[in-house]
C-alpha positions, 0 to 999 in steps of 0.5 A: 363567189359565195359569201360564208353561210351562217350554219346556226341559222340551221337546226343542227340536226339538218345542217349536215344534210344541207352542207352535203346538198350545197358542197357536194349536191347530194339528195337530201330526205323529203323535208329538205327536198321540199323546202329547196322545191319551194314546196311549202305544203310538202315541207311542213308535211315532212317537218318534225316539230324542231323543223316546223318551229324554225321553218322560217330560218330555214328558208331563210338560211336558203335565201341568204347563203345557198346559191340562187341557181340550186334552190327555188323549184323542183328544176333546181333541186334536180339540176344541182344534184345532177351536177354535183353540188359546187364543184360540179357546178364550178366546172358546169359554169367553166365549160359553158364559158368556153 
């Protein structure tokens, strides 16, 4: 369904976070929050000098190997922690078929 994610892009310090957020939907710290809200002003606020020198793969990374629906908005964010993060939206997607 998902193509493989390309964790490098990541500066390592985060790519945990992001792996919990995607795999298991679990809320992340401000920074992650704000770049997966599309809050720009909000994620360079919260960025550490690592995160804001590479803020371009970072999104990038979002753009390329998160699923569409989990990031974007504030809606998003909320939502894919609601659901639980892949296996939850597997499941989310399953019922709404049925």
């Amino acid at each position: 369904m998902f193509r493989e994610r390309k964790w490098e892009l990541l500066p390592g310090h985060i790519a945990d976070g992001v792996k919990d957020y995607i795999e298991k939907g679990c809320p992340t710290g401000d920074f992650l929050r704000n770049v997966i809200s599309n809050d720009l002003k909000g994620a360079f606020y919260h960025a550490d000098d690592t995160n804001r020198r590479r803020m371009f793969d970072i999104v990038s990374f979002f753009y390329n190997y998160c699923p569409t629906v989990a990031w974007g908005s504030p809606e998003a964010y909320k939502f894919w922690v609601e659901v639980g993060g892949l296996p939850g939206y597997r499941k989310y997607m399953d019922e709404k078929a049925a």
